[in-house]
CHARMM internal coordinates of N, CA and C (Angstrom, degrees):
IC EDIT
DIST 1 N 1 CA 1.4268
DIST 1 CA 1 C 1.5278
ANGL 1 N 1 CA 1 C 108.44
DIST 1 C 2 N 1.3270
ANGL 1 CA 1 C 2 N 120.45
DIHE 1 N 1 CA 1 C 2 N 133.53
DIST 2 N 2 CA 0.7927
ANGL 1 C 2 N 2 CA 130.16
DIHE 1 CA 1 C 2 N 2 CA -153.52
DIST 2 CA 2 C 1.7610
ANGL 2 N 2 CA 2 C 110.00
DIHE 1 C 2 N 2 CA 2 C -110.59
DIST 2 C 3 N 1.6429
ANGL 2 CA 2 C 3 N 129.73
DIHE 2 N 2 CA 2 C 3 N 116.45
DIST 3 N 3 CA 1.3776
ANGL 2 C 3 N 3 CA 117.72
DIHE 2 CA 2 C 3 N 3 CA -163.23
DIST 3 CA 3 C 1.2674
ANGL 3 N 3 CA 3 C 108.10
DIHE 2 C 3 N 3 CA 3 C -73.39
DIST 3 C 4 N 1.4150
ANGL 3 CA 3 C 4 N 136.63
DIHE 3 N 3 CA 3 C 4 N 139.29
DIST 4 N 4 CA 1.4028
ANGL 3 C 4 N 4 CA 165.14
DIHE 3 CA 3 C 4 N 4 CA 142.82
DIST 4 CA 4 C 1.6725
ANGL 4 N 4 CA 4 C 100.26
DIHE 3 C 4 N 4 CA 4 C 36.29
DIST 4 C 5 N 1.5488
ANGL 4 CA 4 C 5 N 94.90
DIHE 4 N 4 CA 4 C 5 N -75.65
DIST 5 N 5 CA 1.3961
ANGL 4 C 5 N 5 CA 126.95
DIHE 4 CA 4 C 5 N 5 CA 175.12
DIST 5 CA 5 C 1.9239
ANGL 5 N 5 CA 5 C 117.83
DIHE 4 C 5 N 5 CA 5 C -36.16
DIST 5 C 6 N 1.4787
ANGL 5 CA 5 C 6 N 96.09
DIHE 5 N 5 CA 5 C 6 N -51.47
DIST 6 N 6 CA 1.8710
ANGL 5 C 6 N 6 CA 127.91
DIHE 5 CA 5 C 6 N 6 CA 167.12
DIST 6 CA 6 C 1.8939
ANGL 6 N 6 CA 6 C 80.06
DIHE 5 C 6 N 6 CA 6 C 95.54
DIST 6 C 7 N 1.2959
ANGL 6 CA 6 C 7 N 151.25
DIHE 6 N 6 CA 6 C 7 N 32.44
DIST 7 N 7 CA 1.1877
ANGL 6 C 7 N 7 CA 160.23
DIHE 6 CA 6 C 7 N 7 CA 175.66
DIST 7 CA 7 C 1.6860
ANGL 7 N 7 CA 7 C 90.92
DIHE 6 C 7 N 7 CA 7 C -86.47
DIST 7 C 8 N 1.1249
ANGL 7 CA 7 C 8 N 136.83
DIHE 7 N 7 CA 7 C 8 N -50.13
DIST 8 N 8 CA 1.6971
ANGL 7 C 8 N 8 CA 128.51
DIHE 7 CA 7 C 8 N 8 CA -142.43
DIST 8 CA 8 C 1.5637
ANGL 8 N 8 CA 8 C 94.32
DIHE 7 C 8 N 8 CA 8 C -129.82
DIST 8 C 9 N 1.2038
ANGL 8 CA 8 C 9 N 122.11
DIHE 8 N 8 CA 8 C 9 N 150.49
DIST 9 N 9 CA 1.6491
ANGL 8 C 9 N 9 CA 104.91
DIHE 8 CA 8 C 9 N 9 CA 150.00
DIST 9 CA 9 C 1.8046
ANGL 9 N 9 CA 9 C 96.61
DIHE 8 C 9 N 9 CA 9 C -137.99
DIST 9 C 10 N 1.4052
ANGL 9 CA 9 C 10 N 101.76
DIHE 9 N 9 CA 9 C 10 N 179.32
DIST 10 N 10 CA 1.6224
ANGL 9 C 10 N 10 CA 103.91
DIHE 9 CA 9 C 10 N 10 CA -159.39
DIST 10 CA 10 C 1.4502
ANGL 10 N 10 CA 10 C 90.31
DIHE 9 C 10 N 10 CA 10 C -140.89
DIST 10 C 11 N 1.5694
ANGL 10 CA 10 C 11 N 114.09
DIHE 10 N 10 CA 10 C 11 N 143.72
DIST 11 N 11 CA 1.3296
ANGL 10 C 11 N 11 CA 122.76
DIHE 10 CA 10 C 11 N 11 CA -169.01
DIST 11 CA 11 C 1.7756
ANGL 11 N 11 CA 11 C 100.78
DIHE 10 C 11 N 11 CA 11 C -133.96
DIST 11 C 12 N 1.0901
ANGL 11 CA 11 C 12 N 132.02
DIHE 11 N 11 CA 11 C 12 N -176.14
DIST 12 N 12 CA 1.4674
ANGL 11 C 12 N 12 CA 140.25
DIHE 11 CA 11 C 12 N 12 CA -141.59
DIST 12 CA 12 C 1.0976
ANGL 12 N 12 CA 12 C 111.13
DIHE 11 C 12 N 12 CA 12 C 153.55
DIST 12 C 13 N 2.1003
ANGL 12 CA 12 C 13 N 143.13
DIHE 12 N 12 CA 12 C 13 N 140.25
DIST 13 N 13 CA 0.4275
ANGL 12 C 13 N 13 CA 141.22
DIHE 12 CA 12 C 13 N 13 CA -159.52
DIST 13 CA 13 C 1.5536
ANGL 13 N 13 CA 13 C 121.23
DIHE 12 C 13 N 13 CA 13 C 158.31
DIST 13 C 14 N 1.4961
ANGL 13 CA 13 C 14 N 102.90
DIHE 13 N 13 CA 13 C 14 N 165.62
DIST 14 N 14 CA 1.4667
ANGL 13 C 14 N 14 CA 88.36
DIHE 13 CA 13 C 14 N 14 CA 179.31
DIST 14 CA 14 C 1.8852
ANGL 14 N 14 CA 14 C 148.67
DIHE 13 C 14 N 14 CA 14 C -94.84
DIST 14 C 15 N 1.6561
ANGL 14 CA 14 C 15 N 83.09
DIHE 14 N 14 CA 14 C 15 N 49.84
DIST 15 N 15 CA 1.5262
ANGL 14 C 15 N 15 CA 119.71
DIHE 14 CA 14 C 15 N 15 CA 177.06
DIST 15 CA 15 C 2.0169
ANGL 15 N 15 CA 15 C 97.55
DIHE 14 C 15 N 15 CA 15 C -98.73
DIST 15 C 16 N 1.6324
ANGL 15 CA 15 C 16 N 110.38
DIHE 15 N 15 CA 15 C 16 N -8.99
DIST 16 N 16 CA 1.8077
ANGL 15 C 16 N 16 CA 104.75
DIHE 15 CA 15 C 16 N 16 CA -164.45
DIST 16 CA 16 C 1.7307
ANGL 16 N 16 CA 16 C 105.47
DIHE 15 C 16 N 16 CA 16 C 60.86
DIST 16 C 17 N 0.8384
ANGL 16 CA 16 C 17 N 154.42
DIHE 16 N 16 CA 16 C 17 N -20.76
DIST 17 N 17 CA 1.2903
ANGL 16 C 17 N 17 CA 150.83
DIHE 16 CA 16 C 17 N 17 CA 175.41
DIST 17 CA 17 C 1.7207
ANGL 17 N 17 CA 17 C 101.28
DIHE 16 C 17 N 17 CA 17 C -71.73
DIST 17 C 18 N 1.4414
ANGL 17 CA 17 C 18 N 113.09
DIHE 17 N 17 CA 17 C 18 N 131.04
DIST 18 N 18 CA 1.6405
ANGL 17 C 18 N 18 CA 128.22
DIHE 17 CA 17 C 18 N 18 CA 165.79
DIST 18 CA 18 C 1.5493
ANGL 18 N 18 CA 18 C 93.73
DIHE 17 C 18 N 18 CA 18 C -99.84
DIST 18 C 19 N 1.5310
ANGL 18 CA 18 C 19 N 112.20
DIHE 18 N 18 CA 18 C 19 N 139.43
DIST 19 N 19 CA 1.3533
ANGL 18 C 19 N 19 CA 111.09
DIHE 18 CA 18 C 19 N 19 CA 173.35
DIST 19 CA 19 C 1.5039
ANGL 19 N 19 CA 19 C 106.66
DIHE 18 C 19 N 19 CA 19 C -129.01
DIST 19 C 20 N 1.1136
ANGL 19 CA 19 C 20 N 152.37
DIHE 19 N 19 CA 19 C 20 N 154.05
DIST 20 N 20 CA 1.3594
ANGL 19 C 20 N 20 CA 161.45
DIHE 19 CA 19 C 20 N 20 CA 104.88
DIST 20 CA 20 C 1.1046
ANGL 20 N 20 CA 20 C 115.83
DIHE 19 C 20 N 20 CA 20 C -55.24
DIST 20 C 21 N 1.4362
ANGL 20 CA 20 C 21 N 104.12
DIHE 20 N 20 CA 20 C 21 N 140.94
DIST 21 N 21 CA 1.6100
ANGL 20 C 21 N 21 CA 121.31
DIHE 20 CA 20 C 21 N 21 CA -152.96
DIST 21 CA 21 C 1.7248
ANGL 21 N 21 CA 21 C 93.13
DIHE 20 C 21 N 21 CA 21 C -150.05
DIST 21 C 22 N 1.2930
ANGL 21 CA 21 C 22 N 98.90
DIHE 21 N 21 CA 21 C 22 N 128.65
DIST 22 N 22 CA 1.9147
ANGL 21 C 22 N 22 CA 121.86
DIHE 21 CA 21 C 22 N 22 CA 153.97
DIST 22 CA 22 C 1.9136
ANGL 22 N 22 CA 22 C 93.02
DIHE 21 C 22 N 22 CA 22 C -71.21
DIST 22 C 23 N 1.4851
ANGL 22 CA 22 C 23 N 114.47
DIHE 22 N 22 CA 22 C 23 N 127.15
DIST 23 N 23 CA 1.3750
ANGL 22 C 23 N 23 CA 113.64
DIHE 22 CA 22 C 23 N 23 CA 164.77
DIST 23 CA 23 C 1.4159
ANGL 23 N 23 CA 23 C 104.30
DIHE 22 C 23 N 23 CA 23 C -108.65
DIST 23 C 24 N 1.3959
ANGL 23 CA 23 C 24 N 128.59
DIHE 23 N 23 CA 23 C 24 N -2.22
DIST 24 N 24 CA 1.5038
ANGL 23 C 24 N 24 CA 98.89
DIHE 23 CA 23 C 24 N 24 CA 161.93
DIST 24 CA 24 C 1.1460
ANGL 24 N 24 CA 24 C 105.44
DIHE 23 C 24 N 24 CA 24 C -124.49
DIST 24 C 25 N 1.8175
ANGL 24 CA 24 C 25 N 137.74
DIHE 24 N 24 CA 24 C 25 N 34.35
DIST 25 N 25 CA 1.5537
ANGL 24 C 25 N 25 CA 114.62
DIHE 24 CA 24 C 25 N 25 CA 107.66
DIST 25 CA 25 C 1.1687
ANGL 25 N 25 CA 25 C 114.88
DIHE 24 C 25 N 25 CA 25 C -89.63
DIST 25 C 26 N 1.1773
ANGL 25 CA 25 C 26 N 114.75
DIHE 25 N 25 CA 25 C 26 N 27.43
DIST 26 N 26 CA 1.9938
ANGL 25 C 26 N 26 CA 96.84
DIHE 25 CA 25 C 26 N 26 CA 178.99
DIST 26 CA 26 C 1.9359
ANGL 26 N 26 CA 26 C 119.97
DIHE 25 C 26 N 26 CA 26 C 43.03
DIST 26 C 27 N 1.4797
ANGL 26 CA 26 C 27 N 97.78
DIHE 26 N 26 CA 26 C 27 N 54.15
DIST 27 N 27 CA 0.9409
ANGL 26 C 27 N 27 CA 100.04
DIHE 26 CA 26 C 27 N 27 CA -177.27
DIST 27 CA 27 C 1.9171
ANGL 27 N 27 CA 27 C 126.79
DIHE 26 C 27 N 27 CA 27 C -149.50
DIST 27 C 28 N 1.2473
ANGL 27 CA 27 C 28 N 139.81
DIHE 27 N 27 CA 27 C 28 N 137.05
DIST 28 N 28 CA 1.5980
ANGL 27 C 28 N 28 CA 128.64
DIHE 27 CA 27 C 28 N 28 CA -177.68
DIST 28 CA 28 C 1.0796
ANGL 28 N 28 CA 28 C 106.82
DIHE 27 C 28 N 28 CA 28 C -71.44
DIST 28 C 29 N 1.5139
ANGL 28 CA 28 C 29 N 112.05
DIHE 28 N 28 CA 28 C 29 N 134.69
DIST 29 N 29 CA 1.5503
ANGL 28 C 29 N 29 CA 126.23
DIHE 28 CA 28 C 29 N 29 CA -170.08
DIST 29 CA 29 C 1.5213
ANGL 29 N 29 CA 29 C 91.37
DIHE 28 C 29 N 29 CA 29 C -95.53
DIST 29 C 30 N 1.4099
ANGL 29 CA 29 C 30 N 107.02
DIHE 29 N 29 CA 29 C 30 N -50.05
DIST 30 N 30 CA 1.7629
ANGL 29 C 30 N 30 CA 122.37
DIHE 29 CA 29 C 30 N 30 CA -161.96
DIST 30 CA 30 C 1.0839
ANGL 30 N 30 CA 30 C 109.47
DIHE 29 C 30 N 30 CA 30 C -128.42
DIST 30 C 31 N 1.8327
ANGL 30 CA 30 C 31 N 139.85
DIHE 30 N 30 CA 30 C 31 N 135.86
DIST 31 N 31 CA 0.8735
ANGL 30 C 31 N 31 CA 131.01
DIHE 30 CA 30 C 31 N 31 CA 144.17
DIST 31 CA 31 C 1.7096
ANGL 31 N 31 CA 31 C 118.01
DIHE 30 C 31 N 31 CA 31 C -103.29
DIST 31 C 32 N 1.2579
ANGL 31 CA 31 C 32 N 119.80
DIHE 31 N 31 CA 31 C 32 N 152.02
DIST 32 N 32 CA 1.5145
ANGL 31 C 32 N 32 CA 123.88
DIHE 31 CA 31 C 32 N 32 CA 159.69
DIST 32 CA 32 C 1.5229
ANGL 32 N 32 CA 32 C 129.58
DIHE 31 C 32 N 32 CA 32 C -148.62
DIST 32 C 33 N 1.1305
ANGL 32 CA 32 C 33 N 93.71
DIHE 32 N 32 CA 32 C 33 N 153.89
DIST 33 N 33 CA 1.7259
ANGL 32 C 33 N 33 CA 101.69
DIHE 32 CA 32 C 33 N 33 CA -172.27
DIST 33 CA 33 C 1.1026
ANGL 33 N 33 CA 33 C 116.08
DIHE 32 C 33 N 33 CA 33 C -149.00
DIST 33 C 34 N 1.5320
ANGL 33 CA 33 C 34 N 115.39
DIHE 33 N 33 CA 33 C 34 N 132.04
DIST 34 N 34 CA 1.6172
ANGL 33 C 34 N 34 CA 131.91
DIHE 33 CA 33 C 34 N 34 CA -148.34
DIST 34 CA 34 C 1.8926
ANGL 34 N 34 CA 34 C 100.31
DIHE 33 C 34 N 34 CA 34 C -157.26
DIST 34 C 35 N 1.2265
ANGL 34 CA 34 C 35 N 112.67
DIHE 34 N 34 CA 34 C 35 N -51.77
DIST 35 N 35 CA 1.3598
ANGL 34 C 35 N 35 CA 118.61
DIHE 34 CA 34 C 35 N 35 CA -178.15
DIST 35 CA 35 C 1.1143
ANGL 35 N 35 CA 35 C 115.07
DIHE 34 C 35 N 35 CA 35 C -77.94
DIST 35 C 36 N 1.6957
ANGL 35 CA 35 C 36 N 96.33
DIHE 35 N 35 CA 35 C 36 N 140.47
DIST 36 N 36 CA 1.8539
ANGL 35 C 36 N 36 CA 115.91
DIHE 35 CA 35 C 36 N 36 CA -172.03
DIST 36 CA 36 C 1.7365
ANGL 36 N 36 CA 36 C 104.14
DIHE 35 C 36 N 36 CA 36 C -81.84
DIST 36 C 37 N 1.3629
ANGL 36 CA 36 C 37 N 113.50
DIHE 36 N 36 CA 36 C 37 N -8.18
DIST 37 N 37 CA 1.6571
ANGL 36 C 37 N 37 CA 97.84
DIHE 36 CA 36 C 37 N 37 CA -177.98
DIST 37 CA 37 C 1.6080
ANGL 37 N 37 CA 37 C 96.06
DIHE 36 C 37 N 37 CA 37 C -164.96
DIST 37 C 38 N 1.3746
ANGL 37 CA 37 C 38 N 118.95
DIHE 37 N 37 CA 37 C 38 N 167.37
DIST 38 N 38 CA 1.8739
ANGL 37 C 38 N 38 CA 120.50
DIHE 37 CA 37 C 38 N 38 CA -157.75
DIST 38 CA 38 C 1.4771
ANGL 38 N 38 CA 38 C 104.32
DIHE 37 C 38 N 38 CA 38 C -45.81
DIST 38 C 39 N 1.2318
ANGL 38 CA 38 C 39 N 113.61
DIHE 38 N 38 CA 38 C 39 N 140.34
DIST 39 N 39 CA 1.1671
ANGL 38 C 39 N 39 CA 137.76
DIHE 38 CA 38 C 39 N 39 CA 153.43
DIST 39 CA 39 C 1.2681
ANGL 39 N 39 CA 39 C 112.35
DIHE 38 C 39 N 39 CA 39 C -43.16
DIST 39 C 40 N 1.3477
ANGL 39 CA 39 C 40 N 135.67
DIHE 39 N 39 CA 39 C 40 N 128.90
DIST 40 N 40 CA 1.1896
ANGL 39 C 40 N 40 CA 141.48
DIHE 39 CA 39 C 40 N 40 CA 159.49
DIST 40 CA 40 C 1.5626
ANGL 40 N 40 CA 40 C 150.23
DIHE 39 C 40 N 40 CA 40 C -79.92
DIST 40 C 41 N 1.8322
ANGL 40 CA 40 C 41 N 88.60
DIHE 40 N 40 CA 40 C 41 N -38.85
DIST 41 N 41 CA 1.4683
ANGL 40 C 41 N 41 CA 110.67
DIHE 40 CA 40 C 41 N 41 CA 172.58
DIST 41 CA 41 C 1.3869
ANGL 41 N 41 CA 41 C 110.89
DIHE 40 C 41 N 41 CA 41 C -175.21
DIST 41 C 42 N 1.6347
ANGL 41 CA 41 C 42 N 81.70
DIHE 41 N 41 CA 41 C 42 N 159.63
DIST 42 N 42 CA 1.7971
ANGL 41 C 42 N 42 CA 85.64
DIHE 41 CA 41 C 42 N 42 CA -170.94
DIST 42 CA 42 C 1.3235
ANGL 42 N 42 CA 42 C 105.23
DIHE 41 C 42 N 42 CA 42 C -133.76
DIST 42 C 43 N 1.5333
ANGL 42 CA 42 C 43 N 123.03
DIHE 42 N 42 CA 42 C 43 N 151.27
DIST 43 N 43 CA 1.2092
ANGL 42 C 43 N 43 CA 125.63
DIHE 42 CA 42 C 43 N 43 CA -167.43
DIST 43 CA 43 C 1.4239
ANGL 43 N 43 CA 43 C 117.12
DIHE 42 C 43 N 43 CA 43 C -150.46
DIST 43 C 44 N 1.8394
ANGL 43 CA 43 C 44 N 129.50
DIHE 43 N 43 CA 43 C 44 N 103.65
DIST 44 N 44 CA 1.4233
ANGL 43 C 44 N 44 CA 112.40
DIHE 43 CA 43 C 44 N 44 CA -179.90
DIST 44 CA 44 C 1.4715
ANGL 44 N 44 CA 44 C 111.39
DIHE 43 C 44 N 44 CA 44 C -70.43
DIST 44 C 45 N 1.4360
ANGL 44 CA 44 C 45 N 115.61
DIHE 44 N 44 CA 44 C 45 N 156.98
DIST 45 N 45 CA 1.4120
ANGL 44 C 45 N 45 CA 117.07
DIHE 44 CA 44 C 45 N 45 CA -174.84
DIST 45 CA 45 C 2.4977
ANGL 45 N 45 CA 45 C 92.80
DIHE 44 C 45 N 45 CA 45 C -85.59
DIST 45 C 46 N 1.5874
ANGL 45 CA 45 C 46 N 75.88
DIHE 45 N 45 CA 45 C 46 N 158.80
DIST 46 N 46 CA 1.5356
ANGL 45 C 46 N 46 CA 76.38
DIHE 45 CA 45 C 46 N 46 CA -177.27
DIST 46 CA 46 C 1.3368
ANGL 46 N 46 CA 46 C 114.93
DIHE 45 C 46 N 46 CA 46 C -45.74
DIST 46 C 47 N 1.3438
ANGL 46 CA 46 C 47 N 136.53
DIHE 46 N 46 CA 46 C 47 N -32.60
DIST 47 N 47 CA 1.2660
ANGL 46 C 47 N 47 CA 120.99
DIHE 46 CA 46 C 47 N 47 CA -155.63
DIST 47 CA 47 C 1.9786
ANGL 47 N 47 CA 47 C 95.73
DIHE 46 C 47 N 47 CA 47 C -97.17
DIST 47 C 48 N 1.2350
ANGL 47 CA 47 C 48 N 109.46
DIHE 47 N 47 CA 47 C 48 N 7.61
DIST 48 N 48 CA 1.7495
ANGL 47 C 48 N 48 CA 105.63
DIHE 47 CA 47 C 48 N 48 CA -158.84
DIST 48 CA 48 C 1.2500
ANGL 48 N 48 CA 48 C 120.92
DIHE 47 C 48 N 48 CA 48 C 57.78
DIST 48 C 49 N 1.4439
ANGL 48 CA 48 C 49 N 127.01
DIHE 48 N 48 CA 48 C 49 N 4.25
DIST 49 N 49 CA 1.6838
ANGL 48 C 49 N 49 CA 116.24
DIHE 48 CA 48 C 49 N 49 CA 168.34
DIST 49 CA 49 C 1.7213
ANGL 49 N 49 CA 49 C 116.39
DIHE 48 C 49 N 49 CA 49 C -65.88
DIST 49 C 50 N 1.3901
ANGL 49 CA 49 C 50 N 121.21
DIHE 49 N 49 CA 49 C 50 N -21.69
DIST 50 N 50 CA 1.4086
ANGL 49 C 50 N 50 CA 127.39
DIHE 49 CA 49 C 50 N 50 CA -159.67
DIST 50 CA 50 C 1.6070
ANGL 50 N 50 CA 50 C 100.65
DIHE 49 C 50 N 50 CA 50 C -134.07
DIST 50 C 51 N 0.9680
ANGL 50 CA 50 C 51 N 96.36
DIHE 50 N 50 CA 50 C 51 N 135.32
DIST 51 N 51 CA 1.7938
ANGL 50 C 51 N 51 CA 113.02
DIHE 50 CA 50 C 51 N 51 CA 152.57
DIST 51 CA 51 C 1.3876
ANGL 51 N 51 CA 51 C 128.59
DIHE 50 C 51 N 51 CA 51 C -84.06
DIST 51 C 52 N 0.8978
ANGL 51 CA 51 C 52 N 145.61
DIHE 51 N 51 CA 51 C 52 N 173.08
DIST 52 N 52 CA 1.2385
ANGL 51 C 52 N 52 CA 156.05
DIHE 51 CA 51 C 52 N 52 CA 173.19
DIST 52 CA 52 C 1.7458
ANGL 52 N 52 CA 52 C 125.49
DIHE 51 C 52 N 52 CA 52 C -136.12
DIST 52 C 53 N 0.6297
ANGL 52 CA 52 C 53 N 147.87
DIHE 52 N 52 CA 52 C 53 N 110.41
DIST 53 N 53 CA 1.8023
ANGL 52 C 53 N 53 CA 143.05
DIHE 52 CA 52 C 53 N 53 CA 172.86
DIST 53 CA 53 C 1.3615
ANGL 53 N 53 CA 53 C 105.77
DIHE 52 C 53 N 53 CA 53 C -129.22
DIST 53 C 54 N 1.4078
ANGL 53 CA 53 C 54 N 101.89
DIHE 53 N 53 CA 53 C 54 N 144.18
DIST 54 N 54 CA 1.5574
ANGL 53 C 54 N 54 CA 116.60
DIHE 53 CA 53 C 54 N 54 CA 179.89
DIST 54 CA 54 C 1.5559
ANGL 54 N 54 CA 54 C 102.96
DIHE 53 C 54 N 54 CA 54 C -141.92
DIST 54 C 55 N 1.1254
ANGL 54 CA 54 C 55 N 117.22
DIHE 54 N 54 CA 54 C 55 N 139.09
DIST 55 N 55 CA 1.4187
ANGL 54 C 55 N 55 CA 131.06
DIHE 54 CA 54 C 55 N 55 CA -145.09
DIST 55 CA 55 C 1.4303
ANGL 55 N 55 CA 55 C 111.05
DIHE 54 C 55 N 55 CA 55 C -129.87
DIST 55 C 56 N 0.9790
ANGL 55 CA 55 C 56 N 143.73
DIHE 55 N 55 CA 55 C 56 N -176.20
DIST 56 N 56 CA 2.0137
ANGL 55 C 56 N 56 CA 127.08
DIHE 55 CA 55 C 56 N 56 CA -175.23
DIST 56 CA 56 C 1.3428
ANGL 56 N 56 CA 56 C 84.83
DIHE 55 C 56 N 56 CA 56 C -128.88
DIST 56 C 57 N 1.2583
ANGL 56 CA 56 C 57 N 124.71
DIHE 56 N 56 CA 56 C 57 N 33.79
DIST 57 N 57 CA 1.4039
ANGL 56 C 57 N 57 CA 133.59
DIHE 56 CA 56 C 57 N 57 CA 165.42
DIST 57 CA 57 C 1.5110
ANGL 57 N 57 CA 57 C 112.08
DIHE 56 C 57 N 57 CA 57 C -112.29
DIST 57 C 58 N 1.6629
ANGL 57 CA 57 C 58 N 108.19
DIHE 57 N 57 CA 57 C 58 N 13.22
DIST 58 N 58 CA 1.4550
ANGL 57 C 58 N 58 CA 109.21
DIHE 57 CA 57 C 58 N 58 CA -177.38
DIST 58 CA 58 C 1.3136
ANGL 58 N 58 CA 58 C 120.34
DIHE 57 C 58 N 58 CA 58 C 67.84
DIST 58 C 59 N 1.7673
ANGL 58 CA 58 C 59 N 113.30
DIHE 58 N 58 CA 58 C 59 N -33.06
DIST 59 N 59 CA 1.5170
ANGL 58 C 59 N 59 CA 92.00
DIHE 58 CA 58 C 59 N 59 CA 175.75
DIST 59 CA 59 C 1.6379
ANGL 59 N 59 CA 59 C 132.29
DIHE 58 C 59 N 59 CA 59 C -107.58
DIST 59 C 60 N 1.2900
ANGL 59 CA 59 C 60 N 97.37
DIHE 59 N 59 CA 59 C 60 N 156.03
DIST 60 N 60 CA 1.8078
ANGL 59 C 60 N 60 CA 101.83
DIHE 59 CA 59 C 60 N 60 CA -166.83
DIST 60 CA 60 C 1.5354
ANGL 60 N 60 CA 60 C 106.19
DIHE 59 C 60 N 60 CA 60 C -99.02
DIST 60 C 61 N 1.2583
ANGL 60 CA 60 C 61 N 122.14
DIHE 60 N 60 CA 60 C 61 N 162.20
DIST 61 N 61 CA 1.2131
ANGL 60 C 61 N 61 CA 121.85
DIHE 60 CA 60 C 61 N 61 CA -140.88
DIST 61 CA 61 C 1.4604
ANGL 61 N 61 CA 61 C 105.65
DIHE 60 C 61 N 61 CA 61 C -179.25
DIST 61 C 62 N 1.7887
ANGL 61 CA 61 C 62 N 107.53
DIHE 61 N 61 CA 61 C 62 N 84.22
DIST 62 N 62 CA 1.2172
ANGL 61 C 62 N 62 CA 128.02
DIHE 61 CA 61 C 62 N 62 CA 168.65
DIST 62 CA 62 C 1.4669
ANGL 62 N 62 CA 62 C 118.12
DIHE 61 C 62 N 62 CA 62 C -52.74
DIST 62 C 63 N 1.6033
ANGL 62 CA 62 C 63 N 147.96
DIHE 62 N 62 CA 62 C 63 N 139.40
DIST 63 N 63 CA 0.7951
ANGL 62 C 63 N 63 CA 157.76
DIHE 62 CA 62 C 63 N 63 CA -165.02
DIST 63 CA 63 C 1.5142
ANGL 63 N 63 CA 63 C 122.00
DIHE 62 C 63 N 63 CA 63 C -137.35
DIST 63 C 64 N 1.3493
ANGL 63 CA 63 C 64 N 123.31
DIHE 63 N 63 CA 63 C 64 N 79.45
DIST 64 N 64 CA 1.7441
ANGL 63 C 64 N 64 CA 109.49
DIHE 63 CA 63 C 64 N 64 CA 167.96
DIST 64 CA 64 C 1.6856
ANGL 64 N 64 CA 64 C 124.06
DIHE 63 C 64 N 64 CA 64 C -50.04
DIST 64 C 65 N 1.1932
ANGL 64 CA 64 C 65 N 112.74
DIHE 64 N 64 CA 64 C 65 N 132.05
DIST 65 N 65 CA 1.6060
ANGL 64 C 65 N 65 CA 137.18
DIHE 64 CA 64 C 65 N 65 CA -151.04
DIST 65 CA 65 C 1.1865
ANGL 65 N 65 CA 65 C 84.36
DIHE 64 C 65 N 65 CA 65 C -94.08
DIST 65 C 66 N 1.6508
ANGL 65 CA 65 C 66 N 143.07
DIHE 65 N 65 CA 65 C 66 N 148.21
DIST 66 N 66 CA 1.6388
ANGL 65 C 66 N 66 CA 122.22
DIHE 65 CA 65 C 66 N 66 CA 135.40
DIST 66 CA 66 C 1.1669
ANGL 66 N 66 CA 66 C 84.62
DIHE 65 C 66 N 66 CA 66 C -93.20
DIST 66 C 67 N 1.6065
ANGL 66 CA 66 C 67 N 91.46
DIHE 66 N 66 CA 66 C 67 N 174.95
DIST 67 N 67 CA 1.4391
ANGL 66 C 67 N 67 CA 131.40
DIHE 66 CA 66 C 67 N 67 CA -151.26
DIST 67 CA 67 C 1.7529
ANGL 67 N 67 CA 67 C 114.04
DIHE 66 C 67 N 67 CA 67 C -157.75
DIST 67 C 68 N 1.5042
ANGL 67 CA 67 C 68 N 110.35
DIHE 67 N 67 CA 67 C 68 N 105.24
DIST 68 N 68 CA 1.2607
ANGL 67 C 68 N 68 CA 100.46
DIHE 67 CA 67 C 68 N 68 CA 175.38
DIST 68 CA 68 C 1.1284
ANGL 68 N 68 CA 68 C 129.73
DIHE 67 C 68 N 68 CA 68 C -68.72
END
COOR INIT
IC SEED 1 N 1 CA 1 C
IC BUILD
């Protein structure tokens, strides 16, 4: 998923880790991990300050973005 801006994109999966990613260095800015089983989806909030992940573990799991 790709942030608002198209600056960040955000990945999820079934490692439970949400990642943020630089796509034009091809590279993880951030990793995090909170969920007990795969990630499901990911979602920047409109303004790109927050992440979102939802997990098939039921729980959701707001995320502050930095931001240069």
């Amino acid at each position: 998923m790709y942030s608002h801006d198209n600056k960040y994109f955000a990945t999820g999966g079934t490692d439970e880790a949400v990642r943020l990613w630089d796509p034009a260095a091809g590279k993880v800015l951030s990793e995090g991990t909170g969920h007990s089983r795969a990630v499901s989806r990911v979602e920047f909030s409109p303004d790109d300050k927050q992440l979102v992940s939802v997990g098939v573990d039921g729980c959701i799991l707001v995320w502050n973005c930095w931001r240069e």
